[in-house]
N, C-alpha and C positions, 0 to 999 in steps of 0.2 A: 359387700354384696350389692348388686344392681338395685335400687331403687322402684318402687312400680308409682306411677302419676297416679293410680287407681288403686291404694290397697284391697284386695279381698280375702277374709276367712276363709279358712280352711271348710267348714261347713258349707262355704258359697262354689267351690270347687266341686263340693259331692255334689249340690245342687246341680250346677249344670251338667256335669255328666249325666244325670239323670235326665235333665231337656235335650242331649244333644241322641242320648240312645230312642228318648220318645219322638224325637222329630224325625228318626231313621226310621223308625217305626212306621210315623204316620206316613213317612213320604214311599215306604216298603207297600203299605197298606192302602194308600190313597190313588195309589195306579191303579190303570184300566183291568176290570174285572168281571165277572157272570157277564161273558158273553162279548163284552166292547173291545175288548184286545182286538188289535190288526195285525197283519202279516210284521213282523220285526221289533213287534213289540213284547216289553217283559212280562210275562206271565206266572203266575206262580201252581196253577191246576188246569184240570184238563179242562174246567167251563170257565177259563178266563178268555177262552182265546172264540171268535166270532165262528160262525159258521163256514165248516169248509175248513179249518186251521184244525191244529194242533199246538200243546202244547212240549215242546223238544227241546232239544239242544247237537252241537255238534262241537263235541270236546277236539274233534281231528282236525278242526281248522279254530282252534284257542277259544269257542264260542261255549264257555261250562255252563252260564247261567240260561237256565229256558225261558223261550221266548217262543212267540206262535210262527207256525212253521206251515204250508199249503199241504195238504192233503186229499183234497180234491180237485179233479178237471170240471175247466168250461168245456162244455159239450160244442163240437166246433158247428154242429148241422143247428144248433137250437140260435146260433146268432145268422150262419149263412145257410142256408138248406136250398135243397133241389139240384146240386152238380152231380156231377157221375162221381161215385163210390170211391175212387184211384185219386182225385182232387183233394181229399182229406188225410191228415197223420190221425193215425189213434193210437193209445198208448198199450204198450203187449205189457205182461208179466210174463217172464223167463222163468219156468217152470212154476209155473200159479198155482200148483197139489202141494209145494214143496213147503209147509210152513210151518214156523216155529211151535214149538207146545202144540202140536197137531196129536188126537188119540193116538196111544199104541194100542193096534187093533191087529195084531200079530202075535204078541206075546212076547218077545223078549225088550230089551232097549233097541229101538232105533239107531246107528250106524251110519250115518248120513251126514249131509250137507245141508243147508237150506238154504232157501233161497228171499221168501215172501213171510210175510206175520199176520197176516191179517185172512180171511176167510176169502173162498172166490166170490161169496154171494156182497161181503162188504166190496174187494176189487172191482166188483162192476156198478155199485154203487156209487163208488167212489170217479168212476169215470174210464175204468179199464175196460177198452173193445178188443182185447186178443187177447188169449190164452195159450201157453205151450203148456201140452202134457203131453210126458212121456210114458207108453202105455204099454203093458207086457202079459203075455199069457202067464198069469199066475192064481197058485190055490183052485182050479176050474173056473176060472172067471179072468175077465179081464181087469189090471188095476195100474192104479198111477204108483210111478216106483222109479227110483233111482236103478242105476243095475252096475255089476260088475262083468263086463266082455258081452253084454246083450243077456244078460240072465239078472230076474227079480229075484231077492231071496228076503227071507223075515225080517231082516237085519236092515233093510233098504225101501222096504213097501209100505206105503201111505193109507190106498182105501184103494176099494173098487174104483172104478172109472164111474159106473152110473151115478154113484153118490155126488160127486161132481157134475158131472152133466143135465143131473136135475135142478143143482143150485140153477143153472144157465136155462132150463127150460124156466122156470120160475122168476127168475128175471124178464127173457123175454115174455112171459104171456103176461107181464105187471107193467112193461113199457112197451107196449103194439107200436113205436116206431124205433125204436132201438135195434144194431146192428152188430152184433160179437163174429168174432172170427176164431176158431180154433185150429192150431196149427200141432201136430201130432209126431212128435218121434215118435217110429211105431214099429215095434217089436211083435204085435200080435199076427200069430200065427196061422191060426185054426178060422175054417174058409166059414166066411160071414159070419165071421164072428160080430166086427166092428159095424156092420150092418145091424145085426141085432142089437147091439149094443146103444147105437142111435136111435131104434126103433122103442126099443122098450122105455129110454127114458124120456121119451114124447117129444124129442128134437126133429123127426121125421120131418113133420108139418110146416118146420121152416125151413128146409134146408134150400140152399142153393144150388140148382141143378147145375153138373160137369158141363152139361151139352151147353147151358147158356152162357160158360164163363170166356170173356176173351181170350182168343189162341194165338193171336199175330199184334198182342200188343194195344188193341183197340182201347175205348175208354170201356170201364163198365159202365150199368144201366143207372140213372141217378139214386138214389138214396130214398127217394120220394118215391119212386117205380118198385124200388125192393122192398121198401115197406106196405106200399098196397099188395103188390104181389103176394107177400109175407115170405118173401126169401131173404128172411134174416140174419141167415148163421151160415158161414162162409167156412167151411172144413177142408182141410187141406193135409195131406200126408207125406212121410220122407218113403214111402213103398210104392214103387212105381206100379208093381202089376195092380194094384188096387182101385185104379182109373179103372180101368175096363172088366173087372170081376164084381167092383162095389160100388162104381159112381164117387167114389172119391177122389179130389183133384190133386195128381199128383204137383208136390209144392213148386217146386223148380220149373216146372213147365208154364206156369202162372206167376212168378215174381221173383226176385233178383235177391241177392241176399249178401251182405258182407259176413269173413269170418266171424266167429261167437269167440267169445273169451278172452285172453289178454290182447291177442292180436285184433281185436274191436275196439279197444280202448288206449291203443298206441298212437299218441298224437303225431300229427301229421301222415297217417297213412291209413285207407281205406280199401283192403284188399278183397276182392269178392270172394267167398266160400268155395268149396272146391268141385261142391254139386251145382255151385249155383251157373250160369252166364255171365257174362263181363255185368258190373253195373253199369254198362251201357247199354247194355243192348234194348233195341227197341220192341223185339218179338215179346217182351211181358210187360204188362203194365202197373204191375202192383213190385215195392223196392221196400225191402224188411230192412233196418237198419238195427244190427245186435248191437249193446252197449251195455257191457257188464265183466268181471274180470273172471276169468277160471276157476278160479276159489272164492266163492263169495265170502266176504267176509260182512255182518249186519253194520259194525263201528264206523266202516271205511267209506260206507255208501252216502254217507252225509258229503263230503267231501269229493267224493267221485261224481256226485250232482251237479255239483257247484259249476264253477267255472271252464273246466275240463269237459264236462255233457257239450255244451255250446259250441266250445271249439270242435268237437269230431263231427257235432251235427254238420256245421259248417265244410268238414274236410270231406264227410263222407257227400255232402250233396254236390259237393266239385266232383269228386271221383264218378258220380252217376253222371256225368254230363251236366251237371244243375239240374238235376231233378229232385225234387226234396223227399223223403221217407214217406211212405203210408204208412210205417209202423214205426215204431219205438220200442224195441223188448229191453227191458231193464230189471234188475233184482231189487229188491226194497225200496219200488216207486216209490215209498213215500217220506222215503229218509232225503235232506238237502241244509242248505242253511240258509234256505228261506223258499223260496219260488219251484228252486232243482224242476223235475224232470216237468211238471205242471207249467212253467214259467216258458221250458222250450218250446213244447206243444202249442201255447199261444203263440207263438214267435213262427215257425214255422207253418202254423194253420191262417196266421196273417199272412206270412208273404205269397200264400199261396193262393190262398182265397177271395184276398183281397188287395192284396199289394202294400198292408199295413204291417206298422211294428208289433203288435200286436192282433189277434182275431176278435180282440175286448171292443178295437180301435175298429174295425168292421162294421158296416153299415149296411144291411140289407136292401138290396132295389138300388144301392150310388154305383157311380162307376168307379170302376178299376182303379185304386190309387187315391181314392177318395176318403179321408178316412177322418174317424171321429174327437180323435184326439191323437195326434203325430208324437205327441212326449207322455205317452203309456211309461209309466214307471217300470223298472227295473222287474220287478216282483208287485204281484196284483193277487188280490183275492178272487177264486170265484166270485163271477157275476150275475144279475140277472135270474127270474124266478126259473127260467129253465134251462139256464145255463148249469147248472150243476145239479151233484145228489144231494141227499139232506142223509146218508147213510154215516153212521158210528165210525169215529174216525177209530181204529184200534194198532196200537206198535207197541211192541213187545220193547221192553228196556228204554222206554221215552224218558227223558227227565221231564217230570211234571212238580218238583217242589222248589221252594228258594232255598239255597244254598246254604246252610244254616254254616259252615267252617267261612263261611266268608263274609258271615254278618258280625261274626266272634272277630276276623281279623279289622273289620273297621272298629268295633267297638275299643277293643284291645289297643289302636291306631289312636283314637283320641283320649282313650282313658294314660297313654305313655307321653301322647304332648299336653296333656295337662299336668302331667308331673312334670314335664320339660318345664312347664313356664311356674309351676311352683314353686320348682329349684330356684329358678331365674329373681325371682323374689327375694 
């Protein structure tokens, strides 16, 4: 048998296994933690990870152990402010009623799909300015509901609609310059009704009047104009007669829309929806860009953030003639493997706003192209005291612990090469 230049006991072998599991330990335990963690870095709870993060994982692109992940938007008006309205992307939630562990407030089980995990009052927190709910005469009252052939039934229905729309009154009267958009598949029937439905839950007072929205494509009124005005809530419906019986803007008449569902998420191609206009066309000035699959699945959305978002971004804003999105609807904003749908929103609110790789890299008062830093990383955290929310980041099925089967397989790993070199002894 082999020689060792170094004999060691058998006792000095336990030994160091015991320093080499403590040294995993400390160096498991000595990473950034309460609060220091940065975007890509390992985390092992939900308050390792800095303000704005999460801590996640996305097993669908090999990434098992969590690490902090964006969960919040820079607010694009809080670094550049004062353009017209149309100048800016803001991020949609695609059926933003639709959410995980939501009450059953029906009575039997739920029968549905979801879409969103998190609450609309966190989504707008978090930096979401448009909401889609789909909205249906049901139980005497109007409520958000998935449907089958245009019908809500127990099996499919979420809540009233005003329960939802008061989150958003509540929002806006907390941020006097904040601007939300609600976009409505709308099923509702019964005449003003959706009138009253506004009325009652104290949305009135912001709304955005029909008569003053561009009709040949013009800019809108800046940001700064709609917030003194207090026309902050931009409502828009798939029911045409409802323009001229309710004051609500019919959608398609005011902005462009690519298909929703798998054929939104088919790379290299950006086909417009079937109600909408060419994405070319000039007579609207607001351009909804859907990105999301037809069956949402919550696993896949990590993945489907990632590098894949960028590229259609990029496809669909050729297909509009180079005009970049004003919206963003996506399901489980806030699933990615690192930056996801927050990281594009900077990227696009740069080029547009400022000619930067980023809207981080944005400079208020420089000229065009002028920008603060040209090698903006990849993936950034929220910045700046009013660049973001400080709202509970919340996702349903996050990985927030360390992997304990993978602390067994290193250990297990040195404790078999120290018996390798025992032998070898």
């Amino acid at each position: 048998m082999k020689k060792s230049l170094f004999p060691i006991h058998a006792n000095d072998y336990f030994n160091l296994l015991i320093l080499l599991i403590l040294a995993t330990l400390f160096i498991t335990t000595s990473a950034c933690s309460n609060g220091d963690c940065q975007i890509l870095e390992s985390c092992s709870g939900a308050t390792d990870c800095a303000s704005g993060l999460y801590c996640g994982n996305c097993p669908e692109l090999q990434k098992n152990q969590p690490f902090c992940i964006r969960g919040q938007a820079n607010i694009p008006t809080a670094i550049i402010n004062g353009l017209p309205f149309n100048k800016y992307t803001w991020l949609v939630t695609h059926n933003a009623f639709s959410i995980v562990d939501a009450p059953l407030l029906t009575g039997p089980q739920r029968i549905t799909f979801y879409n969103q995990e998190d609450t609309v009052t966190n989504q707008l927190r978090n930096g979401v300015r448009g909401l889609m709910l789909d909205m249906y005469d049901f139980d005497n009252d109007i409520w958000l509901c998935h449907s089958f052939r245009g019908q809500c039934y127990n099996i499919t229905a979420f809540q009233p609609a005003i329960n939802t729309l008061r989150e958003v009154e509540a929002f806006l009267s907390s941020n006097p310059t904040e601007i939300v958009t609600i976009i409505i598949e709308d099923y509702v029937h019964t005449t003003k009704a959706m009138t009253k439905l506004f009325t009652d839950a104290g949305l009135d007072k912001y709304w955005f009047p029909v008569t003053k929205m561009p009709k040949k494509g013009e800019d809108w009124p800046t940001v700064t104009d709609m917030a003194q005005q207090n026309h902050r809530l931009l409502v828009f419906t798939s029911d045409s007669s409802k323009e001229v019986t309710e004051g609500i803007a019919y959608q398609w008449r005011y902005m462009v829309e690519n298909e929703p569902g798998d054929p939104g998420i088919q790379q290299g191609s950006c086909p417009n929806r079937k109600e909408s206009k060419p994405l070319t066309s000039k007579s609207a000035s607001l351009f909804l860009q859907n990105y999301f699959p037809t069956m949402p699945v919550q696993a896949d959305a990590c993945k489907e953030h990632s590098t894949p978002l960028m590229s259609m971004v990029d496809t669909c804003y050729k297909s509009a003639g180079n005009t970049m999105p004003n919206f963003l609807a996506v399901n489980f904003y806030m699933r990615s493997d690192g930056g996801g749908v927050f990281d594009a929103l900077d990227r696009m609110n740069g080029q547009t706003l400022c000619g930067c790789v980023s809207v981080t890299a944005c400079q208020a008062g420089a000229p065009f192209g002028a920008c603060r830093n040209n090698g903006v990383a990849n993936s950034t955290s929220p910045t700046g005291p009013s660049g973001s929310f400080s709202g509970t980041v919340q996702l349903t099925g996050s990985a927030s612990r360390i992997n304990v089967k993978s602390l067994l397989v290193i250990y297990g790993f040195q404790f078999l090469l120290l018996l390798w070199v025992l032998y070898l002894k």
